[in-house]
C-alpha positions in Angstrom: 56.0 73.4 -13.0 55.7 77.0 -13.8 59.1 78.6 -14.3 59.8 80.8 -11.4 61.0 83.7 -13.5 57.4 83.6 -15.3 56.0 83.0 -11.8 57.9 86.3 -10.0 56.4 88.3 -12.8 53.2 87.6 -12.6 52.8 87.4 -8.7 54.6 91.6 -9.4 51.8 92.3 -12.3 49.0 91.2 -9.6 50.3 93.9 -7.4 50.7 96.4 -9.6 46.5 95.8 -10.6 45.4 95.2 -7.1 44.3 99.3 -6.7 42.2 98.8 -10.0 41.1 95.6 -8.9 39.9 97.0 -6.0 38.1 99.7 -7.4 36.5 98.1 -10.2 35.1 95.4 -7.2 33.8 98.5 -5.4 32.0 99.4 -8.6 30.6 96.1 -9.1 29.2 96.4 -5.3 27.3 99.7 -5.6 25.3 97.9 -8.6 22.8 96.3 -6.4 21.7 92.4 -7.8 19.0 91.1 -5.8 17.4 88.4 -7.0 15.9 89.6 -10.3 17.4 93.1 -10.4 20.9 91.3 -11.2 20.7 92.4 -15.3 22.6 96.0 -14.5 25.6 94.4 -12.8 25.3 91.4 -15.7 25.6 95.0 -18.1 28.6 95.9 -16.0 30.2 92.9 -16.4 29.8 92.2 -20.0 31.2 95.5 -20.8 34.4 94.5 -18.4 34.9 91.4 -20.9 34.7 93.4 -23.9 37.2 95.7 -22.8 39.4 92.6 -22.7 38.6 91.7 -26.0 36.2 88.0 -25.3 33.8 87.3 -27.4 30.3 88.0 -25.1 27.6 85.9 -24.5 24.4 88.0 -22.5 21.5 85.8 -22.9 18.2 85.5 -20.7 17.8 82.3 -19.5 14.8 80.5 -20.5 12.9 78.1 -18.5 11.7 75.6 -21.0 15.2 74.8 -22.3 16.6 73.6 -18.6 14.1 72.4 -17.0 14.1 68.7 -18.2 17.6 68.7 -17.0 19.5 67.3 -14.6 19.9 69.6 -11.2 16.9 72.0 -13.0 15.2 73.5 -9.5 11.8 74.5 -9.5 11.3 78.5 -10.5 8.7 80.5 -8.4 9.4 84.1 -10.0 9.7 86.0 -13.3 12.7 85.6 -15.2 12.5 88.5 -17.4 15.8 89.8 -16.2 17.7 87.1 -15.2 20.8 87.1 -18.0 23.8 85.2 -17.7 27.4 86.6 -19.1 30.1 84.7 -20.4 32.9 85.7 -21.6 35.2 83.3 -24.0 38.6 83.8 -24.1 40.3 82.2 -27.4 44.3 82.0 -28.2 45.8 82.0 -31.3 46.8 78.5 -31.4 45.6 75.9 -28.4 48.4 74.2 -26.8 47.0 73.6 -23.2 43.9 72.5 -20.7 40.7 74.8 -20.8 38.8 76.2 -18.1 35.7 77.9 -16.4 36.0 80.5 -14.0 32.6 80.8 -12.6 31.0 83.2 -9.8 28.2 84.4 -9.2 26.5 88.0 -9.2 23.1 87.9 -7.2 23.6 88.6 -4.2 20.8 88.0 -1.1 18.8 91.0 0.7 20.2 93.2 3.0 18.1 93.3 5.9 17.0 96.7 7.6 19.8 99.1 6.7 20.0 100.9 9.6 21.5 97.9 11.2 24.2 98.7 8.9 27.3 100.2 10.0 27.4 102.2 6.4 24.5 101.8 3.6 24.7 98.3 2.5 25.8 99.2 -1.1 28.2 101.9 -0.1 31.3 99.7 -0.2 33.6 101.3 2.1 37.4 100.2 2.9 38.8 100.2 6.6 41.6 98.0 8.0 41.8 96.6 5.4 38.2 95.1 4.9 35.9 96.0 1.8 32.6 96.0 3.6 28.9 95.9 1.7 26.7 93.2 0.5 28.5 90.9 -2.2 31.7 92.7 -1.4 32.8 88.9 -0.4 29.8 86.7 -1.7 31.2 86.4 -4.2 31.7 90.0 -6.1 35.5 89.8 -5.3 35.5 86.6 -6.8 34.0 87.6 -10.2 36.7 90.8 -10.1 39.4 88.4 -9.2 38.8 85.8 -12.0 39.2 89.1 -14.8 42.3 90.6 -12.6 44.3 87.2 -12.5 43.8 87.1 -16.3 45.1 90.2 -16.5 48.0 90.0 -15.0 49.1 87.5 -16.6 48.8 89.7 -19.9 51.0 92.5 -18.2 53.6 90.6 -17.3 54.1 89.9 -21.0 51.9 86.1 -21.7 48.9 85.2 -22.7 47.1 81.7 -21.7 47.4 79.0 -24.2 43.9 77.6 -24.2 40.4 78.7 -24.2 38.7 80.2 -21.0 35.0 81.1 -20.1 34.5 83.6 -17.6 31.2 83.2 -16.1 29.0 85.7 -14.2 25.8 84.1 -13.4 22.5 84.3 -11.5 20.5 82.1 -9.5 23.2 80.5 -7.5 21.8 81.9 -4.5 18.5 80.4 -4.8 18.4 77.4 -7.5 21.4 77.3 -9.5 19.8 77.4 -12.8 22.0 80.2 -14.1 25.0 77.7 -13.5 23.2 75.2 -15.4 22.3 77.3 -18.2 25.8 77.6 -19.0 25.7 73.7 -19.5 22.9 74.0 -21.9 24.4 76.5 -23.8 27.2 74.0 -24.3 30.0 75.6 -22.2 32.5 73.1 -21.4 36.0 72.8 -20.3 38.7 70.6 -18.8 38.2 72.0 -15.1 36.2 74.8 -13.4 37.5 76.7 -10.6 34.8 79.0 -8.4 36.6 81.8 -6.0 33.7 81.3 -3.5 34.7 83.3 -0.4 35.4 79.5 1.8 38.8 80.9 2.5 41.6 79.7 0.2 41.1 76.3 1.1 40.4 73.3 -1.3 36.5 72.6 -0.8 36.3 69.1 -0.8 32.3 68.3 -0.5 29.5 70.3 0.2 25.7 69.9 1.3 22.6 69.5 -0.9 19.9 71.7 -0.7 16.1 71.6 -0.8 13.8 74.6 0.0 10.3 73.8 1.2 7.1 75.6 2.0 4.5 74.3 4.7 1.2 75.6 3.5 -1.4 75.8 6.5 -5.1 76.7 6.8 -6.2 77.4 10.1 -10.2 78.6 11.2 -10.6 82.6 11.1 -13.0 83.8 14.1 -13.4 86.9 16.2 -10.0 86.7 18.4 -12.3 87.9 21.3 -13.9 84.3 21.0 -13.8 81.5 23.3 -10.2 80.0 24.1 -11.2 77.2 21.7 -12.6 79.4 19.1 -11.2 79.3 15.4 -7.7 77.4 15.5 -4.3 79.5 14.8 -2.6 78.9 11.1 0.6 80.4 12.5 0.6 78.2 16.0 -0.1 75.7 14.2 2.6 76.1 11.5 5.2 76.3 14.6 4.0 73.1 16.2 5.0 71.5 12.4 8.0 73.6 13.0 9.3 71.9 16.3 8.8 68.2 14.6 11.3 69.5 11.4 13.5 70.0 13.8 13.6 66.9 15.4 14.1 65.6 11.8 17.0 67.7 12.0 18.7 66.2 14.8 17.8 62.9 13.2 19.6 63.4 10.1 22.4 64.8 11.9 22.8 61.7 13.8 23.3 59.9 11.0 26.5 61.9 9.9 28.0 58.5 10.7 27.4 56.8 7.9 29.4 59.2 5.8 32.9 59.1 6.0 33.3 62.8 4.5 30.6 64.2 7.6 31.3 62.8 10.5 33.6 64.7 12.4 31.9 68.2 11.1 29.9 69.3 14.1 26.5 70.3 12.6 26.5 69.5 8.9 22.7 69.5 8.4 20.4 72.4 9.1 17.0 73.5 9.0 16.9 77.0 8.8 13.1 78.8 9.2 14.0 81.3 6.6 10.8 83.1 6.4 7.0 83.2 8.0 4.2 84.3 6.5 0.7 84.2 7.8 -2.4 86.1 9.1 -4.8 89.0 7.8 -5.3 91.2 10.9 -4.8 91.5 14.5 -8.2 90.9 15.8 -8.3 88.2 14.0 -7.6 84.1 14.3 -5.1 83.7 11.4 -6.5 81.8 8.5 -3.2 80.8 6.9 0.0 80.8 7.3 3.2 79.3 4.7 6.6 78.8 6.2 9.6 78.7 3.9 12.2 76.4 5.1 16.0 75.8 4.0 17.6 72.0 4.6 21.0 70.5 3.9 21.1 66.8 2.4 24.2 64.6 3.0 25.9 63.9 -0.7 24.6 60.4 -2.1 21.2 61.3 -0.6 18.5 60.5 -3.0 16.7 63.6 -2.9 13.5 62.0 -3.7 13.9 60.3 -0.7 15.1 63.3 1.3 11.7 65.1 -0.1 9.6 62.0 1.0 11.2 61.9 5.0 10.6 66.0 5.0 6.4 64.6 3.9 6.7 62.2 6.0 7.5 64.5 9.3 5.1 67.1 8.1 2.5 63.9 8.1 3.1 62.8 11.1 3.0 66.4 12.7 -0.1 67.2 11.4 -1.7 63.5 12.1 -0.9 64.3 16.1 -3.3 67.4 15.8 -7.1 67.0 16.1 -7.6 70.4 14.0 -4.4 69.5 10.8 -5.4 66.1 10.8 -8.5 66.7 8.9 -7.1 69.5 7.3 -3.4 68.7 6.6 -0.6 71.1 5.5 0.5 71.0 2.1 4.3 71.2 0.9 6.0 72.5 -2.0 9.1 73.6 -3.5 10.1 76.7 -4.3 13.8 76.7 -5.2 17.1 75.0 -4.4 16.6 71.1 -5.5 20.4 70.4 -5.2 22.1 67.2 -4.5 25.4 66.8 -2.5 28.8 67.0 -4.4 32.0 65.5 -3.4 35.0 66.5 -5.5 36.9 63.5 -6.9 38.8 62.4 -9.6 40.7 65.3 -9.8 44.3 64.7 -8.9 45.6 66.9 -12.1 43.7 70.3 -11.3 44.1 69.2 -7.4 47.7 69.5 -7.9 48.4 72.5 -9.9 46.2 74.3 -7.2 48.3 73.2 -4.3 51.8 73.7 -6.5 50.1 77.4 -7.1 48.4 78.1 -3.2 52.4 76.9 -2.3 53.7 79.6 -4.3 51.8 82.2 -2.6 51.2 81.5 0.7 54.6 79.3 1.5 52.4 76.2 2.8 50.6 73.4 2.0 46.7 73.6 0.1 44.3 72.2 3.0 40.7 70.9 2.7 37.4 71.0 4.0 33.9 70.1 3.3 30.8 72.2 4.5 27.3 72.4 5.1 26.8 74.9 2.5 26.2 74.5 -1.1 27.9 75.9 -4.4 27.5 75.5 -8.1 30.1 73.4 -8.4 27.9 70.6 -8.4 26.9 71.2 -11.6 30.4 71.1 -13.3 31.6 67.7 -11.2 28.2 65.8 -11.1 26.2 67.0 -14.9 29.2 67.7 -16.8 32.2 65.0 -16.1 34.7 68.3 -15.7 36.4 68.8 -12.3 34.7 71.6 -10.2 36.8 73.4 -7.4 36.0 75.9 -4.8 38.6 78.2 -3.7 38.4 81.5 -2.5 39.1 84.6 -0.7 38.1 85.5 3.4 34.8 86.9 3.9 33.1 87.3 7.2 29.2 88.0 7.9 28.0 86.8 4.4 24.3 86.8 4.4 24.7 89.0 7.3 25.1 92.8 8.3 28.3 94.4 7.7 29.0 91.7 4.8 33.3 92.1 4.8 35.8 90.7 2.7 39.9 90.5 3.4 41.3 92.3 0.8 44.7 91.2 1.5 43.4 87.7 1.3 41.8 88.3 -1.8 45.0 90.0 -3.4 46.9 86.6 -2.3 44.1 84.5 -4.0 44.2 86.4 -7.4 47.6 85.5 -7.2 47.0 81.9 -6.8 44.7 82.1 -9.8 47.2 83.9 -11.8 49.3 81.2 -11.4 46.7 78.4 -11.6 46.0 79.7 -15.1 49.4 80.0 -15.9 50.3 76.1 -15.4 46.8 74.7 -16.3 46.4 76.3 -19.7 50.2 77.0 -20.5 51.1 80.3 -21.7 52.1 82.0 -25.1 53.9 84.9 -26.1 51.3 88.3 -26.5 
């Protein structure tokens, strides 16, 4: 147990940072990383290491060296500037447990901007919310991890074994950039990721596959017959309507896992995008639907993929037109398997002893029907991977918000997480 001298001064040193924090996360939200445009924010945040004196690793990730692996997702778009950072710290002399700090800086599109209270990467602060896309998922996080370390440092202590601060991409679509980091041969004794679930133990999450439904329909003159040419898109929506039956099916069967079955609705299908048709006076020709879906953990995802084939089958099979000319599927992303956190009663408890600390109350849990990279860490790696984070409301949404009192009490937390897991050392 941390001694509560040392503890008092660090929890004080995290206050007295907090206003930098909080500006340096603003900086990091006005550098806009959308998926492939991530490498000036990766720029930002290798120069924020150096400052602090880690030895730097910026490195594109390449394709052919993870994609025999384990959790590898398939890749649909250029990866000329997706680079990873990590950051090593090193101490004179090792005398505790290592660890990752991982989060992650890609962050998903914005949607129409004028739907936006302020512009979208204009993070503002009112009532104590930092608002702007990222601000919560999870750019707070990745300022958090570098401000806990910190204050540790000004409060006279320096952590006693090695840690590797991670800022990665992908995690939004595949998870490759998380697994690059394996490749490269980081490793530790536990990972901790400050995804914005509230600071509450994660204890499982979903699976994900994303899908595309590929079909062909017959172009004529719209001004045709009722029966003349056949509609990609209606089509496509009919295929729609028997996923979602699927849905409730696999839903149903929440029963069979112990961890599930009191969550409400842990599997969706989400229609995440529609494309399709050529002009107005037209009958479409084609039309490719992207879909999202959650998979319990322990699913097989080859058998996951094959139900998904199997409804798209048996949808098109029940049409005169897609039966002899059936839909096609394919991946285009997330191929991630379920991941339930276990076997971690030593990382567990110094969490709780530190969330205690702070907030004056026991460390709960939940599971959800979302997905993070810890996966990678618990399931690839043999090393302990936690979630724990700050409060962020409308992620993926408009007006993207995080708590910034929240996020000042789980920087704490960290601080002292850090503290007890790796020991500390005179400066």
């Amino acid at each position: 147990m941390l001694d509560k001298e040392i503890a008092s001064a660090i929890l004080k040193s995290v206050d007295e940072g907090f206003d930098e924090q909080v500006a340096f996360t603003q900086d990091l939200v006005r550098l806009p990383s959308l998926r492939g445009e991530e490498h000036t924010a990766q720029d930002f945040m290798a120069a924020a290491m150096r400052k602090r004196g880690f030895d730097v690793d910026q490195w594109r990730i390449d394709v052919e060296a993870i994609k025999d692996l384990p959790g590898f997702a398939p890749v649909k778009i250029s990866y000329e500037n997706a680079f990873n950072v990590v950051g090593s710290y090193r101490p004179k002399a090792v005398s505790g447990r290592s660890l990752i700090l991982n989060g992650h800086i890609d962050v998903v599109p914005t949607g129409s901007w004028d739907r936006w209270t302020r512009t979208p990467f204009d993070p503002h602060v009112e009532d104590g919310w930092m608002y702007g896309r990222g601000a919560g998922d999870m750019k707070a996080g990745l300022g958090l991890m570098l401000y806990a370390y910190d204050a540790i440092l000004r409060a006279g202590y320096a952590p006693a074994a090695p840690i590797h601060f991670q800022s990665v991409v992908e995690e939004e679509c595949t998870g490759n950039g998380a697994l690059a980091c394996l490749q490269r041969g980081y490793k530790a004794d536990c990972a901790l990721i400050p995804e914005p679930i509230e600071p509450i133990l994660l204890r499982a999450q979903v699976g994900l596959i994303w899908f595309q439904v590929h079909v062909s329909g017959d172009p004529q003159h719209a001004s045709g017959y009722q029966d003349a040419g056949t509609n990609a898109i209606e089509k496509a929506f009919g295929i729609w309507q028997q996923l979602k039956e699927l849905e409730k099916d696999w839903n149903a069967r929440k029963v069979e896992h112990p961890l599930y079955k009191d969550h409400p609705h842990p599997i969706r299908f989400n229609l995440g995008n529609v494309a399709g048709g050529e002009w107005t006076s037209s009958v479409p020709a084609a039309c490719t639907i992207e879909v999202r879906v959650g998979v319990y953990p322990g699913w097989k995802l080859e058998d996951a993929r094959a139900e998904i084939e199997a409804c798209v089958r048996q949808a098109a099979m029940s049409d005169p037109y897609l039966s002899n000319n059936p839909p096609t599927v394919e991946y285009h992303g997330h191929m991630a398997e379920g991941y339930v956190l276990e076997n971690a009663e030593e990382p567990e408890k110094v969490l709780a002893d530190s969330h205690r600390a702070v907030f004056g109350k026991d460390l709960t849990e939940h599971v959800t029907s979302a997905a993070t990279d810890a996966r990678f860490f618990g399931l690839y790696q043999d090393t302990p991977g936690m979630v724990y984070g700050p409060v962020c409301e409308q992620p993926h949404g408009f007006d993207e918000r995080v708590d910034l009192e929240s996020v000042r009490q789980v920087t704490k937390t960290y601080a002292l997480f850090i503290a007890e897991w790796c020991g500390l050392q005179s400066r």
